[in-house]
C-alpha positions in Angstrom: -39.0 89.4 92.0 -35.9 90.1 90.5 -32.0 88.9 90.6 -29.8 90.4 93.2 -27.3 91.3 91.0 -23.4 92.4 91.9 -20.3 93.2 89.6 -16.7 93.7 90.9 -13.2 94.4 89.1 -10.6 91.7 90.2 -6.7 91.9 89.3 -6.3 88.6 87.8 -7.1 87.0 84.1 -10.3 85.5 83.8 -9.3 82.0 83.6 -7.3 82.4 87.6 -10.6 84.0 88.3 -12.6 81.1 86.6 -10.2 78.3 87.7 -10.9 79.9 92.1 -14.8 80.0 91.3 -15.2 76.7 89.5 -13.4 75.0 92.7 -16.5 75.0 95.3 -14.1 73.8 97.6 -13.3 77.9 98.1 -16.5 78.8 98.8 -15.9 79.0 102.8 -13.3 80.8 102.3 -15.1 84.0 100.7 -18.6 83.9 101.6 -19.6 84.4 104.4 -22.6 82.1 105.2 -20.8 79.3 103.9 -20.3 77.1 106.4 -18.9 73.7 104.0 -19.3 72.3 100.7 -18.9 69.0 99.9 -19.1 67.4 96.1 -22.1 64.5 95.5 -19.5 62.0 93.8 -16.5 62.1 92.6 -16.1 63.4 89.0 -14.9 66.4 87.8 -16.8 69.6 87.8 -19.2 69.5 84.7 -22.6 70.8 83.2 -24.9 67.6 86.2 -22.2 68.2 89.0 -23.5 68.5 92.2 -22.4 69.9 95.8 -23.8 70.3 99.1 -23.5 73.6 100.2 -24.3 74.6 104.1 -25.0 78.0 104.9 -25.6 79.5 108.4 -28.9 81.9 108.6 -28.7 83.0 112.0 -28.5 80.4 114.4 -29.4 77.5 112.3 -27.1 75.3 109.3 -29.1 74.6 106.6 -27.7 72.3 103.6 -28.8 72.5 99.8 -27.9 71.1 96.8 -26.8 72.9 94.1 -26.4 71.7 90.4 -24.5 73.0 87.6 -26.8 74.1 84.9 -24.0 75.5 82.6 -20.1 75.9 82.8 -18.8 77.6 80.3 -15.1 78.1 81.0 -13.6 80.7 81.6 -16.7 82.7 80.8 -20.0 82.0 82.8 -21.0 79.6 85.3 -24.5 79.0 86.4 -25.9 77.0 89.5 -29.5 75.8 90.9 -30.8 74.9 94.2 -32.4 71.2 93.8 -33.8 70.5 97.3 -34.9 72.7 100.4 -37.1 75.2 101.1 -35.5 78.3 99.5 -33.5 77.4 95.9 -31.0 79.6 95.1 -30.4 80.2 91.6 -26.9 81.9 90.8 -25.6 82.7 87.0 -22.4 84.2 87.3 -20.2 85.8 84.7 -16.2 86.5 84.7 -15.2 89.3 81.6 -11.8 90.1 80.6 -11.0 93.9 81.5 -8.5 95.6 78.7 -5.3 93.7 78.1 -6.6 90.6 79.7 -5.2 90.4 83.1 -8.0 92.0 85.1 -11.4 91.0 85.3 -15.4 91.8 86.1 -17.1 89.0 88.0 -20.5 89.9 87.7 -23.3 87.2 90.0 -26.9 87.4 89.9 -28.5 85.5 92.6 -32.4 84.9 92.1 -34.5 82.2 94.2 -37.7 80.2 94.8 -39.4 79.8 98.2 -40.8 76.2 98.6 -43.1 75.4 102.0 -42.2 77.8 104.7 -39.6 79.2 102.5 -42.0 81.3 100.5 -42.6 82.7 104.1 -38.8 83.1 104.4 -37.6 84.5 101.1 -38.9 88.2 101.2 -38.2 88.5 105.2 -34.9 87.0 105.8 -33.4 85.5 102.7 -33.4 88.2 100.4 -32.3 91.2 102.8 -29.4 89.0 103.8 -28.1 88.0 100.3 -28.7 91.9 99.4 -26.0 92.6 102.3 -24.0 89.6 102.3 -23.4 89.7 98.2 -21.1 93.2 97.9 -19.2 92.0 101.4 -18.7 88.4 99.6 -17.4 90.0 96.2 -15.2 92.0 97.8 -13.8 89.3 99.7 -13.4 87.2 96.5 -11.4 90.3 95.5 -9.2 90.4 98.5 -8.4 86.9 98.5 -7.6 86.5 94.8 -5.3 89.8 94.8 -3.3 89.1 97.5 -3.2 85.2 97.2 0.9 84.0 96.2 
């Protein structure tokens, strides 16, 4: 199957942008299924970082560890699930827009179904990221234009 792919236009420079993305402690705070994040050690965010990401699908928590693949600041970021039954694997780009001081944060979200996950991927996990993406942009959007 293919990415899930989203873009949005944010009024802030790509490195504010970059700086808010690249701190997973933020994730709660704009996506939705989120539910916490906590790092695996203690080191700064680099290219073998992990974190612990737990999202709510319907009634249950499920936790997964993610691992960054590349960073390449301010520019692109990519991220893969390690463990679970559905791996999510997320590139995600920030561009500068004109003069500099807007940006396009563009993610594409693609995953593998392990165990019951293959069962899970095409019925729930896919329709959900398809809906919960746009909403999650748009919240990244909201929160990064009116943040003081």
């Amino acid at each position: 199957m293919s990415a899930i792919k989203e873009s949005i236009d944010i009024a802030r420079s790509p490195e504010d942008v970059f700086a808010y993305l690249a701190d997973w402690s933020h994730l709660p705070e704009w996506q939705e299924s989120a539910v916490a994040v906590r790092p695996v050690g203690t080191e700064p965010t680099a290219v073998g970082s992990r974190i612990v990401v737990t999202r709510r699908m319907g009634r249950r928590e499920m936790p997964m560890t993610m691992e960054y693949t590349e960073l390449d600041p301010p520019r692109s970021w990519r991220v893969d699930g390690i463990d679970g039954p559905v791996r999510g694997h997320v590139r995600g780009t920030v561009e500068p827009i004109g003069d500099g001081t807007r940006s396009r944060v563009t993610m594409a979200l693609d995953f593998e179904g392990h165990g019951m996950g293959k069962v899970m991927l095409p019925l729930v996990v896919r329709p959900h990221v398809k809906k919960e993406l746009p909403r999650n942009e748009q919240k990244l959007k909201d929160v990064l234009e009116h943040e003081v």
